[in-house]
Chimera marker file (.cmm) of the C-alpha trace (Angstrom):
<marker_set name="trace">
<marker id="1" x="-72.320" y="-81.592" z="21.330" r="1" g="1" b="0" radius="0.5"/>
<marker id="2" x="-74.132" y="-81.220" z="24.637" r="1" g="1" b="0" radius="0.5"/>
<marker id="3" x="-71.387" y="-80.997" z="26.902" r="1" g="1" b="0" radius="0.5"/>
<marker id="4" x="-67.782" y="-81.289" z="27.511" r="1" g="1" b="0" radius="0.5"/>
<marker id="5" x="-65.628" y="-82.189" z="30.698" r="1" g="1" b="0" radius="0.5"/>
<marker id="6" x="-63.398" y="-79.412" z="32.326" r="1" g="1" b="0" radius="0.5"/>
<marker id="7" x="-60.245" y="-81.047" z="33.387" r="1" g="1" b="0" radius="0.5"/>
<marker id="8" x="-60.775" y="-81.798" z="36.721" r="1" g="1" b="0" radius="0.5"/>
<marker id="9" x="-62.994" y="-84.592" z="36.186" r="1" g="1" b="0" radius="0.5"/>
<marker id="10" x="-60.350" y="-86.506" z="33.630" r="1" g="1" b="0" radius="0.5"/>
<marker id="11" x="-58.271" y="-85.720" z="36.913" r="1" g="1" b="0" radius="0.5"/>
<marker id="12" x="-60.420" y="-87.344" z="39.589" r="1" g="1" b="0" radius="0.5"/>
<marker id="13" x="-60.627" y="-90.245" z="37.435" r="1" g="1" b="0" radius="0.5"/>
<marker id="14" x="-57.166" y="-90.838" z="38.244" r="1" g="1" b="0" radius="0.5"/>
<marker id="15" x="-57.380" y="-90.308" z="41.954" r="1" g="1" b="0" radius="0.5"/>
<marker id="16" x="-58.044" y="-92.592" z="44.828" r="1" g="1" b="0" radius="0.5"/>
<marker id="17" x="-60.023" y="-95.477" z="44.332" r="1" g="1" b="0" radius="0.5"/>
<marker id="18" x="-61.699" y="-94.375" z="47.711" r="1" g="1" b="0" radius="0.5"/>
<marker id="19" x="-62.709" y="-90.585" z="46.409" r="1" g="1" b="0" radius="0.5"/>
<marker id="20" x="-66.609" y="-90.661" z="46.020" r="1" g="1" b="0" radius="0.5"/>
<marker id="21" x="-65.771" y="-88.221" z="43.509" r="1" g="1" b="0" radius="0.5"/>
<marker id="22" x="-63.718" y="-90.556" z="41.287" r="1" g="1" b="0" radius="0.5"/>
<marker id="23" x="-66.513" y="-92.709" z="41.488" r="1" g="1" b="0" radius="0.5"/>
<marker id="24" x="-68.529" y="-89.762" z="40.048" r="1" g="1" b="0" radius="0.5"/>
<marker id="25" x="-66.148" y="-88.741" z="37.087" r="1" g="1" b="0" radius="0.5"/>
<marker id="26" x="-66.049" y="-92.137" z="35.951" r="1" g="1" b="0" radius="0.5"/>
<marker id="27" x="-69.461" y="-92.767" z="35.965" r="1" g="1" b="0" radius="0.5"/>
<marker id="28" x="-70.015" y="-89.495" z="34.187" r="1" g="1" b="0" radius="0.5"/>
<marker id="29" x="-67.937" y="-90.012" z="31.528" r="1" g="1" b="0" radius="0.5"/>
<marker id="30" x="-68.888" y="-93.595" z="30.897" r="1" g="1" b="0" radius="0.5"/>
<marker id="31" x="-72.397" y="-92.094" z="30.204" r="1" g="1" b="0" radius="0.5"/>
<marker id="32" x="-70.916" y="-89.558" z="27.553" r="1" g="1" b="0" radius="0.5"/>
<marker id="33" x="-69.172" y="-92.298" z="25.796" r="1" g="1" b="0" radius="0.5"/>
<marker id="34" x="-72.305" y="-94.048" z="26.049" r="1" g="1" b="0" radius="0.5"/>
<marker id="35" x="-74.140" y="-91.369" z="24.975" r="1" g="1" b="0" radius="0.5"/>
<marker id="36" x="-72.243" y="-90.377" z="22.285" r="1" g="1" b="0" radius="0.5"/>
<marker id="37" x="-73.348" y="-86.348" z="23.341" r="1" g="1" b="0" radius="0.5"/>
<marker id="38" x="-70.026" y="-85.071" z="24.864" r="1" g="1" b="0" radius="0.5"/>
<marker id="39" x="-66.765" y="-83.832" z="23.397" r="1" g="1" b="0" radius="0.5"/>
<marker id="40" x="-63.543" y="-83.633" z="25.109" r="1" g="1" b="0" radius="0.5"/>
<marker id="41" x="-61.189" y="-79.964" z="24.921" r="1" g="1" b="0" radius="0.5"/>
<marker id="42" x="-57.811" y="-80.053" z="23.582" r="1" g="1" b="0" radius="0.5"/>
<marker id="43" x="-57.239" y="-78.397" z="26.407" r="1" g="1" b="0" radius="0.5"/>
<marker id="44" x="-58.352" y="-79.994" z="28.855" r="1" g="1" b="0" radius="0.5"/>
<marker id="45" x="-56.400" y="-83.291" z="27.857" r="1" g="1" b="0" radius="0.5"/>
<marker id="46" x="-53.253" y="-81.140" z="28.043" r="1" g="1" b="0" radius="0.5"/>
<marker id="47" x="-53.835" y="-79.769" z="31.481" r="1" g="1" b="0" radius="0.5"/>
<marker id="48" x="-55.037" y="-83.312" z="32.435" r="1" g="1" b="0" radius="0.5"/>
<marker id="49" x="-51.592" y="-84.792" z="31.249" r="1" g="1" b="0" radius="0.5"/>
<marker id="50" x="-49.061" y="-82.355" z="33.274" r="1" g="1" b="0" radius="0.5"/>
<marker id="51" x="-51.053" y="-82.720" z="36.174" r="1" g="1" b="0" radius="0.5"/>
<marker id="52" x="-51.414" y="-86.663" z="35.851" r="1" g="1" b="0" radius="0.5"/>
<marker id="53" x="-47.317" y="-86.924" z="35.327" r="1" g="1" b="0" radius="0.5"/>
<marker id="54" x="-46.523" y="-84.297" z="37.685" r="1" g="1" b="0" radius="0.5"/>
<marker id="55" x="-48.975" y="-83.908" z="40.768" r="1" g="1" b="0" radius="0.5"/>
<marker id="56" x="-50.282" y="-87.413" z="40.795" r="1" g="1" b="0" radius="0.5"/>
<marker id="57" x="-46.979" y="-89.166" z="39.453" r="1" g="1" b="0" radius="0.5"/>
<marker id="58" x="-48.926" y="-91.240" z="36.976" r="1" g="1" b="0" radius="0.5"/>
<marker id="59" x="-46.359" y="-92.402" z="34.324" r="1" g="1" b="0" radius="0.5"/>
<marker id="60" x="-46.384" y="-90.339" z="31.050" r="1" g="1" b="0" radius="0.5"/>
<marker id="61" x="-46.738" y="-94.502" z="28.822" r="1" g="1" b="0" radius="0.5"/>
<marker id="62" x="-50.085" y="-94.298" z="31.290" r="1" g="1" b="0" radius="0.5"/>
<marker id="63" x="-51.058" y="-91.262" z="30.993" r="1" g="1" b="0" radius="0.5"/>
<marker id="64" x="-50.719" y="-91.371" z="26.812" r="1" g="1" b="0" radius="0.5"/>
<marker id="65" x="-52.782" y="-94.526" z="27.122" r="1" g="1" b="0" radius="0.5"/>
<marker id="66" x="-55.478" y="-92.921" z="28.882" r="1" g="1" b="0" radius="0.5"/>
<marker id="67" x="-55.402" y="-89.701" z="26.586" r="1" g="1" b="0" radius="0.5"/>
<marker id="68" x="-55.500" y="-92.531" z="23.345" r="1" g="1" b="0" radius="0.5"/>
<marker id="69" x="-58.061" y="-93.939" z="24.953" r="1" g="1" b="0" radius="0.5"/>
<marker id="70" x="-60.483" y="-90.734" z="25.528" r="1" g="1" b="0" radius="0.5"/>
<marker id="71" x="-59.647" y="-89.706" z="21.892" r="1" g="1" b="0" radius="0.5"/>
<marker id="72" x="-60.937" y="-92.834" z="20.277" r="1" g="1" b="0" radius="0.5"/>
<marker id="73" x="-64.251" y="-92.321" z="22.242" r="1" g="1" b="0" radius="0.5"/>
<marker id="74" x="-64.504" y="-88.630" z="22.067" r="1" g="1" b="0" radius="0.5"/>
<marker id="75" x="-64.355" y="-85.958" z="19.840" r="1" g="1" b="0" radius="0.5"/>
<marker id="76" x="-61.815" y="-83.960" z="20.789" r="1" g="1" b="0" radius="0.5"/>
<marker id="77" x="-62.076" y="-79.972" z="19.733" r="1" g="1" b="0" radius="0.5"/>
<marker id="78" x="-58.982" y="-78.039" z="20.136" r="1" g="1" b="0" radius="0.5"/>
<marker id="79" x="-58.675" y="-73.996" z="20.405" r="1" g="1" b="0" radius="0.5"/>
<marker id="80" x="-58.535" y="-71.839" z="17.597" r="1" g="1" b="0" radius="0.5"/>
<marker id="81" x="-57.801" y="-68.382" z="16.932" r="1" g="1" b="0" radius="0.5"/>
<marker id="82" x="-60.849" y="-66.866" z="16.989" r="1" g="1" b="0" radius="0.5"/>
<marker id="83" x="-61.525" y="-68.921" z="20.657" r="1" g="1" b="0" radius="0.5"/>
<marker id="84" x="-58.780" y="-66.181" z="22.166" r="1" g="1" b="0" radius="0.5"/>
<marker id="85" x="-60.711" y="-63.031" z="20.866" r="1" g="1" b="0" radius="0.5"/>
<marker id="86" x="-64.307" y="-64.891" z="22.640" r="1" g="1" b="0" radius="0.5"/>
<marker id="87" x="-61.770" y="-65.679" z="25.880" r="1" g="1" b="0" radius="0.5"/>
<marker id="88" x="-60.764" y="-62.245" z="25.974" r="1" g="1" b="0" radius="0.5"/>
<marker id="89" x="-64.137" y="-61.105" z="25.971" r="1" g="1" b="0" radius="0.5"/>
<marker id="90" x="-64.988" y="-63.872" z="28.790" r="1" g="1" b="0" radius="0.5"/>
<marker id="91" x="-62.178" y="-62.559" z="30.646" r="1" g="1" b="0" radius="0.5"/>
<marker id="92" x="-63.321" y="-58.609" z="30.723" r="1" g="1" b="0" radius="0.5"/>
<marker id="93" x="-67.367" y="-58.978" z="30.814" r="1" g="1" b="0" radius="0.5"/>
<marker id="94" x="-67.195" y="-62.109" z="33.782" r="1" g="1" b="0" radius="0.5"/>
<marker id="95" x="-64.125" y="-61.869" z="35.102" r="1" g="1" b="0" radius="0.5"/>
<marker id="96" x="-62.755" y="-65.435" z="34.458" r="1" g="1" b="0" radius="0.5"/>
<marker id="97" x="-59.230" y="-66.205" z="33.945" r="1" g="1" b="0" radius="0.5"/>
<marker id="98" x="-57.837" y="-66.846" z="31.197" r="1" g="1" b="0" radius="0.5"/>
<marker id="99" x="-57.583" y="-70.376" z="30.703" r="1" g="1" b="0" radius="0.5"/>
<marker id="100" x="-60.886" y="-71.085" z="32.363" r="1" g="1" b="0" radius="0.5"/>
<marker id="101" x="-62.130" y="-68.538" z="29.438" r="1" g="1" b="0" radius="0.5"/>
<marker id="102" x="-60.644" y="-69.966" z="26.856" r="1" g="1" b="0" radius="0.5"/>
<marker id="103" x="-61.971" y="-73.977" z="27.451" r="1" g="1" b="0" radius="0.5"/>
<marker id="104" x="-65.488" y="-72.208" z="27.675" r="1" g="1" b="0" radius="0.5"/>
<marker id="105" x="-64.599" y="-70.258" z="24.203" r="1" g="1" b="0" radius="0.5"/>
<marker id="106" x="-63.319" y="-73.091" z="22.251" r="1" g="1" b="0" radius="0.5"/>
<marker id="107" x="-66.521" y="-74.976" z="24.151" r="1" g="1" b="0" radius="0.5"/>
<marker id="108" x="-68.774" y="-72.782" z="22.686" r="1" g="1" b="0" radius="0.5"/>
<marker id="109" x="-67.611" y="-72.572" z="19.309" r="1" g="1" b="0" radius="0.5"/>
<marker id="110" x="-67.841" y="-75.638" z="19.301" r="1" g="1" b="0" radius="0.5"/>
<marker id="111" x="-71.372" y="-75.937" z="20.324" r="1" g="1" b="0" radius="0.5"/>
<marker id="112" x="-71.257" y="-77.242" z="23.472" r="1" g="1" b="0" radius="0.5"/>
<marker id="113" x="-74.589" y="-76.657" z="25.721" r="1" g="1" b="0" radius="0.5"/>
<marker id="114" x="-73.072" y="-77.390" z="29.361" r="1" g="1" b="0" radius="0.5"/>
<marker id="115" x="-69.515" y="-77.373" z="30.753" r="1" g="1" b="0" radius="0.5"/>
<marker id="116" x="-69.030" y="-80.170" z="33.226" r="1" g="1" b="0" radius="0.5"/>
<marker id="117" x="-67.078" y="-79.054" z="36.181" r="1" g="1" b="0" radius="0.5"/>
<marker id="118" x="-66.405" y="-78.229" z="39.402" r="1" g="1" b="0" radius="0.5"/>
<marker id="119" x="-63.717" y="-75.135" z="39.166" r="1" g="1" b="0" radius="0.5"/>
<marker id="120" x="-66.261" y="-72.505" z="37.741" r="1" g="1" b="0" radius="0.5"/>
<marker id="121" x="-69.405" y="-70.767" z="38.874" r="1" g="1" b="0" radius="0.5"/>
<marker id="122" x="-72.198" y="-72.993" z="39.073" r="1" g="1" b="0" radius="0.5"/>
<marker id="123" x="-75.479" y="-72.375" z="36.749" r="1" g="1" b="0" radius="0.5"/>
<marker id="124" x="-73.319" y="-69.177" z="35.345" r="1" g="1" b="0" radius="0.5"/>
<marker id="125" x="-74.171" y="-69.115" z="31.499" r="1" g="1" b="0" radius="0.5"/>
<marker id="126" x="-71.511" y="-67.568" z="29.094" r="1" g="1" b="0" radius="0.5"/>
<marker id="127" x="-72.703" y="-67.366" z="26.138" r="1" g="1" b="0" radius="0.5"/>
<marker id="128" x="-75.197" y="-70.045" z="25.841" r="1" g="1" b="0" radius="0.5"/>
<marker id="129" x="-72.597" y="-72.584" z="27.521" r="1" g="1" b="0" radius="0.5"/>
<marker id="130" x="-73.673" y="-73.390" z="31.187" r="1" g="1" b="0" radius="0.5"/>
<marker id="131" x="-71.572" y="-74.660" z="34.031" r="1" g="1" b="0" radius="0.5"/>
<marker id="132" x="-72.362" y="-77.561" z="35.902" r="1" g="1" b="0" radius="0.5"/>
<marker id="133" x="-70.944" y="-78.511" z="38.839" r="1" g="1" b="0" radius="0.5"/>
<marker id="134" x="-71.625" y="-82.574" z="39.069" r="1" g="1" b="0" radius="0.5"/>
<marker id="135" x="-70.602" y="-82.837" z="42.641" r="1" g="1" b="0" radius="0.5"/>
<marker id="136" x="-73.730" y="-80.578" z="43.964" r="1" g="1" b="0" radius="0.5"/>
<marker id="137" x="-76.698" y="-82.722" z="44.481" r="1" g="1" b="0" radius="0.5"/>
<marker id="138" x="-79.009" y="-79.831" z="43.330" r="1" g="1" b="0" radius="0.5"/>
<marker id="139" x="-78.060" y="-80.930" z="39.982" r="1" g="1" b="0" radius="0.5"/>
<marker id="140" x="-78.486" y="-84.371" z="39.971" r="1" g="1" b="0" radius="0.5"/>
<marker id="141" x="-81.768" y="-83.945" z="37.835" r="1" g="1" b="0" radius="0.5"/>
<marker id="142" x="-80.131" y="-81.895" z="35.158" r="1" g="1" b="0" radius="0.5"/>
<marker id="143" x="-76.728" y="-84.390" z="34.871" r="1" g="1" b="0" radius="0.5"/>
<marker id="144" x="-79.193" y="-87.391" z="34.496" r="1" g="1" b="0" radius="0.5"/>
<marker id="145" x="-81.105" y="-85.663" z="31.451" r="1" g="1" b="0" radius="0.5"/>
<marker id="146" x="-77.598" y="-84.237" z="30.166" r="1" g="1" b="0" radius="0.5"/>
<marker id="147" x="-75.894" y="-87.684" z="30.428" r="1" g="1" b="0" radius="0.5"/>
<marker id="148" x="-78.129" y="-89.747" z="30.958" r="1" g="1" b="0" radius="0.5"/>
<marker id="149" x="-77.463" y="-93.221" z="32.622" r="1" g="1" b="0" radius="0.5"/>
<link id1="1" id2="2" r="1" g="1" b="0" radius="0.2"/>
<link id1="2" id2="3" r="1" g="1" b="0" radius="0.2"/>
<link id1="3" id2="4" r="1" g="1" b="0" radius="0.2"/>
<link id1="4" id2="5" r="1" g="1" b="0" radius="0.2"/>
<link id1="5" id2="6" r="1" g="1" b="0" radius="0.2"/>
<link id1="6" id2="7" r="1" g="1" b="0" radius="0.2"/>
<link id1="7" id2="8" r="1" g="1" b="0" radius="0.2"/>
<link id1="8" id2="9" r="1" g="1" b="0" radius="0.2"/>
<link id1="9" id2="10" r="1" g="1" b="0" radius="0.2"/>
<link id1="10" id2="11" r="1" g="1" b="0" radius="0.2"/>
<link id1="11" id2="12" r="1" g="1" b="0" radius="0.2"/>
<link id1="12" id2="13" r="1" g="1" b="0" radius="0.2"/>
<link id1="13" id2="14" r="1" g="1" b="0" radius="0.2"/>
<link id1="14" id2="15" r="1" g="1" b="0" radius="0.2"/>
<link id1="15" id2="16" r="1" g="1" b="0" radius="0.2"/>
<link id1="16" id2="17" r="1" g="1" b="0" radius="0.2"/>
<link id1="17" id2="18" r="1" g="1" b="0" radius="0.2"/>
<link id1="18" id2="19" r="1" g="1" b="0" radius="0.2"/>
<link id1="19" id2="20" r="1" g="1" b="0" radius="0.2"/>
<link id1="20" id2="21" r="1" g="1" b="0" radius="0.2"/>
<link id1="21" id2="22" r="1" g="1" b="0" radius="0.2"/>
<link id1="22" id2="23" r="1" g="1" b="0" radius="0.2"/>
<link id1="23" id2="24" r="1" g="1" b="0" radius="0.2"/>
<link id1="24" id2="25" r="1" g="1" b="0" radius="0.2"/>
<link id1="25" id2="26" r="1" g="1" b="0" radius="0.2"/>
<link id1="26" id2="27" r="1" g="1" b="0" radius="0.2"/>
<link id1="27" id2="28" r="1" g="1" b="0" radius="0.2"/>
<link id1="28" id2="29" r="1" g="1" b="0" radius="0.2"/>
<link id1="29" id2="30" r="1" g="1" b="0" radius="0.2"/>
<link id1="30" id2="31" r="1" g="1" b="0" radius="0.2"/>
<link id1="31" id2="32" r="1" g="1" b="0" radius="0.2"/>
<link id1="32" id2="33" r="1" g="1" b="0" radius="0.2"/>
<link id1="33" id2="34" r="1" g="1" b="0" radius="0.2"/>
<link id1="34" id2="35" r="1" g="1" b="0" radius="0.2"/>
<link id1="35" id2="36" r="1" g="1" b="0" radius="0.2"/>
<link id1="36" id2="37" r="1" g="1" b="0" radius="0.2"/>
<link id1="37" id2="38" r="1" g="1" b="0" radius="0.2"/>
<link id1="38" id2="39" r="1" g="1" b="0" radius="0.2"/>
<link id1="39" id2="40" r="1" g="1" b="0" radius="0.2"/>
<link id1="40" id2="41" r="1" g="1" b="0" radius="0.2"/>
<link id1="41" id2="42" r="1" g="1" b="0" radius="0.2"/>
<link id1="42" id2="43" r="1" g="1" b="0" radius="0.2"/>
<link id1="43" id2="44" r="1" g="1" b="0" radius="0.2"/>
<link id1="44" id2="45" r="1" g="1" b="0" radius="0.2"/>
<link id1="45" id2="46" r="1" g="1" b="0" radius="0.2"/>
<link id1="46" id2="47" r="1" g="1" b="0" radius="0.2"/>
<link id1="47" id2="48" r="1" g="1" b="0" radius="0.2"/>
<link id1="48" id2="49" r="1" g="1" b="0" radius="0.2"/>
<link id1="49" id2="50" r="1" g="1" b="0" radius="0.2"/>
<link id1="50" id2="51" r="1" g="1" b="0" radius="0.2"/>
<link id1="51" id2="52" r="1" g="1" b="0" radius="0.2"/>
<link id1="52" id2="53" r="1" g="1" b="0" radius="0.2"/>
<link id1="53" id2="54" r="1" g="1" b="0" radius="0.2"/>
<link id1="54" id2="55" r="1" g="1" b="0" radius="0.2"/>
<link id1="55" id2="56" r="1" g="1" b="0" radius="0.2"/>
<link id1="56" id2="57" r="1" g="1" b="0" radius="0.2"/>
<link id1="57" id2="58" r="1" g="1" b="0" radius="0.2"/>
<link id1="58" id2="59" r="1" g="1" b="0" radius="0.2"/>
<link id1="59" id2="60" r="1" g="1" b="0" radius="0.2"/>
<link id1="60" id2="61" r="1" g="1" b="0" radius="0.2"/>
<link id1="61" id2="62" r="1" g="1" b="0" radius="0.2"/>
<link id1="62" id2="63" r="1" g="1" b="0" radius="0.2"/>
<link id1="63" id2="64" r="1" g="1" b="0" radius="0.2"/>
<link id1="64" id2="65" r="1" g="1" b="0" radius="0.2"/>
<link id1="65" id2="66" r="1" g="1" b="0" radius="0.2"/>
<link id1="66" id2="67" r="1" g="1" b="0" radius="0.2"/>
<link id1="67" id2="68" r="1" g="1" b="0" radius="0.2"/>
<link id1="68" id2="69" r="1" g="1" b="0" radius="0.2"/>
<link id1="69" id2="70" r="1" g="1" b="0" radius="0.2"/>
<link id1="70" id2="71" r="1" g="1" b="0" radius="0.2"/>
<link id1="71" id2="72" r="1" g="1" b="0" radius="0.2"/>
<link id1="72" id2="73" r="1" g="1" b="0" radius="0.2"/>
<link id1="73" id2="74" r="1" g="1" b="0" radius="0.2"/>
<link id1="74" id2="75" r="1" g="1" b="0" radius="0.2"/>
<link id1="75" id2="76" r="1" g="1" b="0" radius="0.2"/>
<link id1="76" id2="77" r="1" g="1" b="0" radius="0.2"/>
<link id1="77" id2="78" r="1" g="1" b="0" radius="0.2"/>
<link id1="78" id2="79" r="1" g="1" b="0" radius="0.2"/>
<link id1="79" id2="80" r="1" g="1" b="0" radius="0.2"/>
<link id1="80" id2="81" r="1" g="1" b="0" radius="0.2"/>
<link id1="81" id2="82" r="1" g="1" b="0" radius="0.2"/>
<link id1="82" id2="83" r="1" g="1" b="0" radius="0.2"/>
<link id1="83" id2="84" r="1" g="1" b="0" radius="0.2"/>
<link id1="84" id2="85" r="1" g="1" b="0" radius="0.2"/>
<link id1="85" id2="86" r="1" g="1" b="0" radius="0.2"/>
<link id1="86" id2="87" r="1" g="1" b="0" radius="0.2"/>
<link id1="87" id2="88" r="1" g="1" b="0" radius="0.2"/>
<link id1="88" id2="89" r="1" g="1" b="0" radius="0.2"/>
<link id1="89" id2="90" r="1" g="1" b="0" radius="0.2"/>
<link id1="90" id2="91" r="1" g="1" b="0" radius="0.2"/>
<link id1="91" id2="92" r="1" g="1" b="0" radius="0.2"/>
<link id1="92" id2="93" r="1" g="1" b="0" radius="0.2"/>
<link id1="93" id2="94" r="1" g="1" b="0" radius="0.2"/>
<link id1="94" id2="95" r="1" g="1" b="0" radius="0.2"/>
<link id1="95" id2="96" r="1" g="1" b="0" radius="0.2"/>
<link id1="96" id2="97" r="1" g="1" b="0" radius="0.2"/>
<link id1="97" id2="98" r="1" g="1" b="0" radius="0.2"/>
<link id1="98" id2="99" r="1" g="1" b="0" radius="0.2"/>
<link id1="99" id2="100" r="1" g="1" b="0" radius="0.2"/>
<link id1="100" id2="101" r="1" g="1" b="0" radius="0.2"/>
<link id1="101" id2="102" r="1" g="1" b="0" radius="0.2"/>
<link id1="102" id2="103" r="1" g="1" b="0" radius="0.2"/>
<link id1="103" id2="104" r="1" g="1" b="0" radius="0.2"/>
<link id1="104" id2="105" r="1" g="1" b="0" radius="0.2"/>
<link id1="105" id2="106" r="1" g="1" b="0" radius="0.2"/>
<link id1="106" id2="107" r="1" g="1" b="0" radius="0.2"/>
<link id1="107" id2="108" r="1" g="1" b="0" radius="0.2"/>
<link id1="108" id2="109" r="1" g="1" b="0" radius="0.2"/>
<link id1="109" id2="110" r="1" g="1" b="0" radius="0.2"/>
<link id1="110" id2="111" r="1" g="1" b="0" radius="0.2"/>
<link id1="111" id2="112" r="1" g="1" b="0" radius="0.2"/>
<link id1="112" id2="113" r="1" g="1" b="0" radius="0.2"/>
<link id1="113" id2="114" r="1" g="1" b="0" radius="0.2"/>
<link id1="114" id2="115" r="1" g="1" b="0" radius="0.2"/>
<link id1="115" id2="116" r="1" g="1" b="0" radius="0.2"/>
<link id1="116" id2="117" r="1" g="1" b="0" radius="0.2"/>
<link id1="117" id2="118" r="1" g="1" b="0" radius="0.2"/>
<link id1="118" id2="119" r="1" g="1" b="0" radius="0.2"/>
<link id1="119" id2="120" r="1" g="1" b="0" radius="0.2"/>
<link id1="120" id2="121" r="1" g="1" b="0" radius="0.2"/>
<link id1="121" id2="122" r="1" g="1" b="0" radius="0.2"/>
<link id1="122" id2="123" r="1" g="1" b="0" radius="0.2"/>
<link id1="123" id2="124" r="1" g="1" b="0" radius="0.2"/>
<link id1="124" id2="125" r="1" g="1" b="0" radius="0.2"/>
<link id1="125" id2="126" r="1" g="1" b="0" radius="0.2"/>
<link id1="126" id2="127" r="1" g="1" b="0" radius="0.2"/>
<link id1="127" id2="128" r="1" g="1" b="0" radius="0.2"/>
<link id1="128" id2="129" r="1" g="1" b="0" radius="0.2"/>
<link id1="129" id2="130" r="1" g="1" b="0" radius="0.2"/>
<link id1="130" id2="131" r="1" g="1" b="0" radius="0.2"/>
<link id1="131" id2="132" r="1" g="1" b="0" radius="0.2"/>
<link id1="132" id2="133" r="1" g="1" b="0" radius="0.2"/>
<link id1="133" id2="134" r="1" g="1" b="0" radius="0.2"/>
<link id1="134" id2="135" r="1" g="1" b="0" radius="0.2"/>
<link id1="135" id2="136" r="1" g="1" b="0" radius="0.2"/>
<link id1="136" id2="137" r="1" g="1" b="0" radius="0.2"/>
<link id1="137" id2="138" r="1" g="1" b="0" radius="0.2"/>
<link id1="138" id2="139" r="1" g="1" b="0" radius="0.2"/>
<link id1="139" id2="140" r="1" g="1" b="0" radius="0.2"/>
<link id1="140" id2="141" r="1" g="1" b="0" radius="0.2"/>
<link id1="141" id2="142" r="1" g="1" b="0" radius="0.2"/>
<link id1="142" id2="143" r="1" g="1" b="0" radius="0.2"/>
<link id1="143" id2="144" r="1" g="1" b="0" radius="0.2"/>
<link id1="144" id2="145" r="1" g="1" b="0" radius="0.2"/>
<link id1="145" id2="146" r="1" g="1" b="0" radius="0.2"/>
<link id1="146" id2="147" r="1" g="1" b="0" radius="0.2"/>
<link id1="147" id2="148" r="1" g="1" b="0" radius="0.2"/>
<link id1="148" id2="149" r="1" g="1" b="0" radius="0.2"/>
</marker_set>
């Protein structure tokens, strides 16, 4: 797959109607269903469900229609054991934390080119997996050949 969303943009898709950056999140994942070229992290849909039901107070009957929803359209690659071991790693040689380590470990086992999010280093590359931070206009040129419109 050539990329995957960190959790943060499932988030602002279920933020104000008025965020410019919900506007972004949805438009960016509309292209990867489109596209058919991204993958969604077990992960990710977890962390994306507690803080839907209890930061945002989205109703859980909601919030398992939305998750549905994504996993009809996605792939959706969950952790495995080896992905700790390759987070642990992460976490000593670049000084992530853990969690952060271990999307990008299950993301690149499972062959994902760019991580789409805001929480991480920009342009850092782990591993062959590079972070992109879609809210930076400097990389408006790469998200339109990633996902394209």
């Amino acid at each position: 797959m050539n990329c995957a969303f960190d959790t943060n943009l499932l988030v602002y898709t279920a933020g104000p109607s008025a965020d410019w950056r919900r506007i972004r999140a949805r438009d960016l994942i509309a292209r990867g269903m489109r596209g058919g070229n991204a993958v969604l992290l077990l992960q990710s849909l977890a962390e994306f469900s507690n803080v839907a039901t209890r930061k945002l107070g989205i109703s859980a009957d909601t919030v398992i229609r939305r998750v549905q929803a994504w996993s009809n359209v996605f792939p959706v690659q969950a952790a495995a054991h080896a992905d700790v071991i390759v987070a642990l790693q992460i976490l000593r040689d670049h000084g992530l934390q853990f969690w952060d380590a271990l999307l990008c470990a299950t993301a690149i086992r499972a062959g994902v080119q760019y991580l789409i999010t805001e929480d991480l280093q920009d342009s850092r590359t782990l591993f062959g997996l590079t972070i992109v931070n879609p809210f930076v206009s400097a990389n408006d040129i790469l998200i339109e050949r990633i996902l394209p419109p």
